[in-house]
C-alpha positions as CSV (number, residue, x, y, z in Angstrom):
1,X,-27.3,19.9,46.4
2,X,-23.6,19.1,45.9
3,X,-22.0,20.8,48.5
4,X,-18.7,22.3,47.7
5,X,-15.9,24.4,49.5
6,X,-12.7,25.8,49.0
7,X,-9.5,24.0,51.1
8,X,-6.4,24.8,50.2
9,X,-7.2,26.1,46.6
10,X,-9.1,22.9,45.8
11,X,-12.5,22.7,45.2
12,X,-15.6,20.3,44.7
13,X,-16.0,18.0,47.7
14,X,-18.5,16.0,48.4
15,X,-20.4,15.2,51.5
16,X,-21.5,11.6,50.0
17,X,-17.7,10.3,50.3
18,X,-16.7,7.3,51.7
19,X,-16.4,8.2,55.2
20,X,-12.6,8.7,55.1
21,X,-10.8,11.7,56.7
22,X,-9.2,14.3,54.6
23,X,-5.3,14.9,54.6
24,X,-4.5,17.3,57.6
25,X,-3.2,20.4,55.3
26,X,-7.1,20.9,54.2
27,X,-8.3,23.9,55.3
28,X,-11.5,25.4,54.7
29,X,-12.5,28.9,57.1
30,X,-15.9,29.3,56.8
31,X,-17.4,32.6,58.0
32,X,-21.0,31.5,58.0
33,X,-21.8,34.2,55.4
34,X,-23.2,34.0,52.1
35,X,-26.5,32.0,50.1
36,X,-28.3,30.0,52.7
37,X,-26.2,30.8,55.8
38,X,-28.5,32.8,58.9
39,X,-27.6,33.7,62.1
40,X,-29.1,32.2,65.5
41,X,-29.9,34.0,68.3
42,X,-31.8,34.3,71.4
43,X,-35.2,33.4,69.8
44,X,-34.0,30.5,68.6
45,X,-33.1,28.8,71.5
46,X,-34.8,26.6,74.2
47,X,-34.1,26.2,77.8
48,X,-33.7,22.5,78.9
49,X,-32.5,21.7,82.4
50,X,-30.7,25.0,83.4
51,X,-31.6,28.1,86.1
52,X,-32.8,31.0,84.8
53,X,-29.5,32.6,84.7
54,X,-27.3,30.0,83.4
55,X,-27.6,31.4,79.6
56,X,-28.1,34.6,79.2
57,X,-27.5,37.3,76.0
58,X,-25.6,40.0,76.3
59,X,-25.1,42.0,72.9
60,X,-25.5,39.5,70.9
61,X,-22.8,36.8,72.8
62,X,-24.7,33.9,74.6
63,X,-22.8,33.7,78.4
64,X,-23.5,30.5,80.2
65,X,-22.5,30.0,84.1
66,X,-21.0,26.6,83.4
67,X,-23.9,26.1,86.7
68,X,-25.5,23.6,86.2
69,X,-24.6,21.0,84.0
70,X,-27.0,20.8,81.6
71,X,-28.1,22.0,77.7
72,X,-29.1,24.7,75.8
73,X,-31.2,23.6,73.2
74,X,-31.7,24.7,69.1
75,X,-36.2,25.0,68.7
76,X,-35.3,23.6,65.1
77,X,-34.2,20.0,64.5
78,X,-31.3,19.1,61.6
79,X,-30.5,16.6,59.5
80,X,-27.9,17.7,57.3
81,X,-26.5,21.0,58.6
82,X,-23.6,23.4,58.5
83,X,-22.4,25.3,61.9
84,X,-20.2,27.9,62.6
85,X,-19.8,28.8,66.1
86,X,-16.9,30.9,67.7
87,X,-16.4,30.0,71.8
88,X,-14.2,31.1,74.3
89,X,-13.7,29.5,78.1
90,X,-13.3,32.7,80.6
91,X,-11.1,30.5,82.9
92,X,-8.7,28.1,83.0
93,X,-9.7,24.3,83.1
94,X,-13.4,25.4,81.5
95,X,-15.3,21.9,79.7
96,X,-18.3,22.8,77.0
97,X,-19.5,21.9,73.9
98,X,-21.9,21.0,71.1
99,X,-24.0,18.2,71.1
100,X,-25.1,17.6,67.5
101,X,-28.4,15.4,66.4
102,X,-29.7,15.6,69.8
103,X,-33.2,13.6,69.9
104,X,-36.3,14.2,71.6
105,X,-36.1,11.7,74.0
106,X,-32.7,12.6,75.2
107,X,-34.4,16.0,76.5
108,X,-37.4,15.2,77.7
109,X,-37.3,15.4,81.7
110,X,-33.8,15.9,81.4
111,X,-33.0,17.1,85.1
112,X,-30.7,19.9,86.2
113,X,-27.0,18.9,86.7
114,X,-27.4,15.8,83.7
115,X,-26.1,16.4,79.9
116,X,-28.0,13.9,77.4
117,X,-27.9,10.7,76.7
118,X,-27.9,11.2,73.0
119,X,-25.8,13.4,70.4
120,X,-22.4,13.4,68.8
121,X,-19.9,16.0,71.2
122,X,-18.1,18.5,69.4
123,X,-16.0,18.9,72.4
124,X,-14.3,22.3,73.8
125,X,-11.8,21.9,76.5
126,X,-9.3,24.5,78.1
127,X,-5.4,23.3,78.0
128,X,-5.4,23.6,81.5
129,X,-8.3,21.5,82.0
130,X,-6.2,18.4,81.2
131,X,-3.7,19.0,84.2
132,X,-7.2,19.6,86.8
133,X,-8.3,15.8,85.6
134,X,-5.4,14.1,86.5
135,X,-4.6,16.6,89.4
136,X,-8.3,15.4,91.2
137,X,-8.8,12.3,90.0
138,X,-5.3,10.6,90.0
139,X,-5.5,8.9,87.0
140,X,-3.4,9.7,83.6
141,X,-5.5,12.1,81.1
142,X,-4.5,10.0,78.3
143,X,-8.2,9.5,76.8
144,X,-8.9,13.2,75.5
145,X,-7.2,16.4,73.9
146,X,-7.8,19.6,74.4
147,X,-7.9,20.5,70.7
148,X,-11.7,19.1,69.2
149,X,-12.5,15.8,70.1
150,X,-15.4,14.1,68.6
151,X,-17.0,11.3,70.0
152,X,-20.4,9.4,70.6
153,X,-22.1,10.4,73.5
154,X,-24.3,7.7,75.6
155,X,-26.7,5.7,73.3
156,X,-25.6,7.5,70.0
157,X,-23.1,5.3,67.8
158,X,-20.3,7.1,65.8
159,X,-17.3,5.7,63.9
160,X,-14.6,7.7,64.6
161,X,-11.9,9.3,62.4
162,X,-7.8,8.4,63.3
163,X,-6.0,8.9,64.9
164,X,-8.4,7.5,68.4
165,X,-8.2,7.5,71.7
166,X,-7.0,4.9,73.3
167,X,-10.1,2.9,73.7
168,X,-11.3,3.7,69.7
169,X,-14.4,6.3,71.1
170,X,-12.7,9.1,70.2
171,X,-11.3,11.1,66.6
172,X,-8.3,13.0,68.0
173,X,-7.2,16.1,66.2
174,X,-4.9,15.2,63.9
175,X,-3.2,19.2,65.3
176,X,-3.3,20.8,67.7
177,X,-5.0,24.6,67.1
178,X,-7.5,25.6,70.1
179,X,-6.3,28.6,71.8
180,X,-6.2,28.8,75.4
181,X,-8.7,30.7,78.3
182,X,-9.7,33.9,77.6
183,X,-8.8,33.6,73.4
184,X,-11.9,33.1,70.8
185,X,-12.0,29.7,68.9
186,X,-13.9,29.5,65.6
187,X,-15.5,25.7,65.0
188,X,-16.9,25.2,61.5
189,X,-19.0,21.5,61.4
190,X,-20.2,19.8,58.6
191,X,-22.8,17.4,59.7
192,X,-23.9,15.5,56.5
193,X,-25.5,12.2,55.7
194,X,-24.4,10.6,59.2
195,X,-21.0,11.8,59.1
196,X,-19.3,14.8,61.2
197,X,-16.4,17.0,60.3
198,X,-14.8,19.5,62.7
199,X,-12.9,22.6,61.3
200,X,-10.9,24.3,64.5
201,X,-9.5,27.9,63.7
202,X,-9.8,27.1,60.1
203,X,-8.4,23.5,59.8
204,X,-10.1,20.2,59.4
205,X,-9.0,18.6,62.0
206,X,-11.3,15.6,63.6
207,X,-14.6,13.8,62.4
208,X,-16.5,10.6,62.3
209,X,-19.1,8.3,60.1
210,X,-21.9,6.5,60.2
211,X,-23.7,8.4,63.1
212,X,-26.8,7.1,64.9
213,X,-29.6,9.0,65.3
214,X,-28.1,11.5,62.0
215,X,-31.4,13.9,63.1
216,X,-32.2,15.7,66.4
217,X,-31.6,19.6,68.1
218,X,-28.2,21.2,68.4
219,X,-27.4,21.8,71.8
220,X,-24.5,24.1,73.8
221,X,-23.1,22.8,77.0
222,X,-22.8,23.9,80.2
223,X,-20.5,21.6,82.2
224,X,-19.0,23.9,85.4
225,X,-17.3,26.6,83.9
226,X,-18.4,30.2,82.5
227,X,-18.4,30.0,78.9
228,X,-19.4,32.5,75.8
229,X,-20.2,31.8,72.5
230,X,-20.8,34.4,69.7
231,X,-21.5,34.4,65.9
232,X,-23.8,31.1,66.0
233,X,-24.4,30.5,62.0
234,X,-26.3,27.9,60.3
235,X,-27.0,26.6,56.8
236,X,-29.0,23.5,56.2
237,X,-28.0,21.2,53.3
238,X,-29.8,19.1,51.4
């Protein structure tokens, strides 16, 4: 199936281009509705390496602790797959996530207080999170943004989008559009074919190509801080 979507009044792109990233005006917002697009909810969802309370539903929003670090997991594996997911950090500083084309053996005995070894990050970070790095650690917080990184984690290879951090691991946002603590952010992702696009708030604004593994789970992060997500859409593409 050709996939196409509406950015900016244009129409008819592909997710078999050449890996570049679009111009920063496009904008697509995706609201997860229409042929092929179905919700996920609590029944679709595995427990990895959390407590029992560390995700729980609460009319229809999944609440995570942050406590401990670890994943929630999709039961489904995806290849090629849409996501919309809106997320919100309930206090300052708060780290989370999506791990996308998670595999098997990234999970398996996958203790408490340890995130995979595997996946593509879709990364949500608080503005104020930024200033608690290099407030504990010392160092300058040079190598992220708090606006939609994407990046390789562990064993997974990615090729990242520009602008990159510093070291090349990392697609920077090419604007900056996440809202702070407390405020919903909507994330649309396009994974397709290997490659990884990141809408924030209705903008493309980060990505990568040439992914490794391009199949696996889709898993939510809990990484210290209470975090909610709500309206968790997916359509597969083929």
């Amino acid at each position: 199936m050709l996939f196409a979507l509406c950015i900016a009044g244009i129409v008819n792109v592909s997710p078999h281009g050449a890996g570049q990233a679009l111009p920063a005006a496009n904008r697509a917002f995706i609201d997860g509705t229409g042929p092929g697009w179905r919700a996920l909810g609590e029944n679709d969802f595995a427990g990895v390496n959390g407590n029992a309370d560390t995700w729980t539903w609460r009319n229809g929003v999944l609440i995570s602790t942050g406590t401990p670090i670890g994943v929630l997991r999709t039961r489904q594996k995806f290849t090629n797959v849409e996501m919309v997911i809106e997320w919100r950090h309930l206090k300052p500083a708060g780290n989370s996530g999506v791990f996308v084309w998670v595999p098997d053996q990234a999970l398996a005995q996958l203790k408490p207080g340890a995130l995979p070894e595997y996946g593509i990050e879709v990364q949500m970070l608080d503005h104020a999170f930024r200033e608690q790095y290099e407030k504990q650690s010392g160092k300058k917080g040079d190598w992220f943004t708090t606006n939609g990184d994407i990046f390789a984690v562990g064993k997974s290879k990615l090729t990242p989008f520009s602008p990159v951090s510093p070291n090349g691991s990392r697609s920077f946002p090419r604007k900056d559009l996440s809202r702070g603590a407390g405020e919903w952010n909507h994330y649309y992702v396009r994974a397709i074919n290997g490659e990884l696009r990141l809408w924030v708030n209705g903008e493309e604004v980060s990505g990568g190509s040439d992914a490794e593994p391009r199949t696996g789970y889709l898993c939510l992060e809990a990484e210290g801080s209470p975090v909610e997500f709500r309206t968790i859409r997916v359509r597969e593409v083929s």
